[in-house]
C-alpha positions as CSV (number, residue, x, y, z in Angstrom):
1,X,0.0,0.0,0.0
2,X,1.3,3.3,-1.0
3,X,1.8,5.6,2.3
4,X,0.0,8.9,0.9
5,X,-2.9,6.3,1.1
6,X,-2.7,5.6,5.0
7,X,-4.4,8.0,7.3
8,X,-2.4,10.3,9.4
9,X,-4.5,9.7,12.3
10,X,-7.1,7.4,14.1
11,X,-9.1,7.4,17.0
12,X,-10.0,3.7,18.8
13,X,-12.9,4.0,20.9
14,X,-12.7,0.9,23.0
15,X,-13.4,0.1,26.7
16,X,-10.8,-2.4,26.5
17,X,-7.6,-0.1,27.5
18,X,-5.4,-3.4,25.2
19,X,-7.2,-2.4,21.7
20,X,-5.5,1.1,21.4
21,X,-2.4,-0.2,22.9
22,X,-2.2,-2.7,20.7
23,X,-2.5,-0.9,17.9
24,X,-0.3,1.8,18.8
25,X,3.3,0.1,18.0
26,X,2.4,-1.5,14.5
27,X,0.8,1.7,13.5
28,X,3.9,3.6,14.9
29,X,6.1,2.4,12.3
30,X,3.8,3.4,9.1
31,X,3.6,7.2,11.2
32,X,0.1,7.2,11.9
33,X,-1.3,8.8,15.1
34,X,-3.5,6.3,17.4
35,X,-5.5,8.2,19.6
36,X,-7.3,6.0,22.1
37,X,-10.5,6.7,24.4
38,X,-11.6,4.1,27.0
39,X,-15.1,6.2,28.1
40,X,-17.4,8.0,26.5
41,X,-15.9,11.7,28.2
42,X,-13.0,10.7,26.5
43,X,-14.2,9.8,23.0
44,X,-16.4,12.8,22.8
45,X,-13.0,15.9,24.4
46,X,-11.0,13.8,21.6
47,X,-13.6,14.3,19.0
48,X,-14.3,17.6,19.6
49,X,-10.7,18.7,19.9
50,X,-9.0,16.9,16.9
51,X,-10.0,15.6,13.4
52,X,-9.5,12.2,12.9
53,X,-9.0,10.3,8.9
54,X,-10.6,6.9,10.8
55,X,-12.5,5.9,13.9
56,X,-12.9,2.7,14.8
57,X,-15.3,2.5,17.3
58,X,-16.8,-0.8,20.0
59,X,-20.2,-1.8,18.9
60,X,-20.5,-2.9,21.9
61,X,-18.9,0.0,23.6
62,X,-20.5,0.1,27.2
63,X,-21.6,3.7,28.1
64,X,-22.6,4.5,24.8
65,X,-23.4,1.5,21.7
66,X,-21.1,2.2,19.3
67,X,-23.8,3.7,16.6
68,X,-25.2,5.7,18.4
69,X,-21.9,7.2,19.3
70,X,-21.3,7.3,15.2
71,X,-25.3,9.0,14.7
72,X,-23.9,11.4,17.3
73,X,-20.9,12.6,15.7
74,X,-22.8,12.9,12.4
75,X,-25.2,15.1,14.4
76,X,-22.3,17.2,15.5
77,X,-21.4,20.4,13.6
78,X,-17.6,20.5,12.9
C-alpha cells in the first residue's frame, strides 16, 4: 500500500484499555497517530478537539453502543 494512502490519524474507541495499545506500535512504524478513548468523556473531548481520517469504534462499547456514538458525531457540527 502506498503511504499517501494511510491516514495520518485514528481514533480507537474501546473500553478495553489493550485495543489502542495494541495498535499503537504496529501503526507507529507506518507514522500514523493512534488516539485512544476508553469512556465515553474521553471519545467525545477527543472528538471535539482533533480531526480524525478513521475511527474505529466498540459496537459494543459500554456507556454509549457504538452507533449511536457514530449517529452522534454525524449530528455534531464540525
Amino acid at each position: 500500500m502506498n503511504d499517501s494512502n494511510l491516514p495520518n490519524k485514528i481514533l480507537v474507541v474501546d473500553d478495553d484499555p489493550a485495543v489502542g495499545k495494541g495498535l499503537i506500535g504496529p501503526l507507529k512504524q507506518y507514522k500514523i497517530q493512534v488516539d485512544t478513548a476508553v469512556d465515553l468523556e474521553s471519545a467525545m473531548y477527543l472528538f471535539n478537539q482533533n480531526r480524525y481520517d478513521v475511527a474505529l469504534i466498540e459496537i459494543d462499547f459500554g456507556p454509549l453502543p457504538g452507533l449511536a456514538l457514530i449517529q452522534k458525531w454525524r449530528k455534531h457540527e464540525m
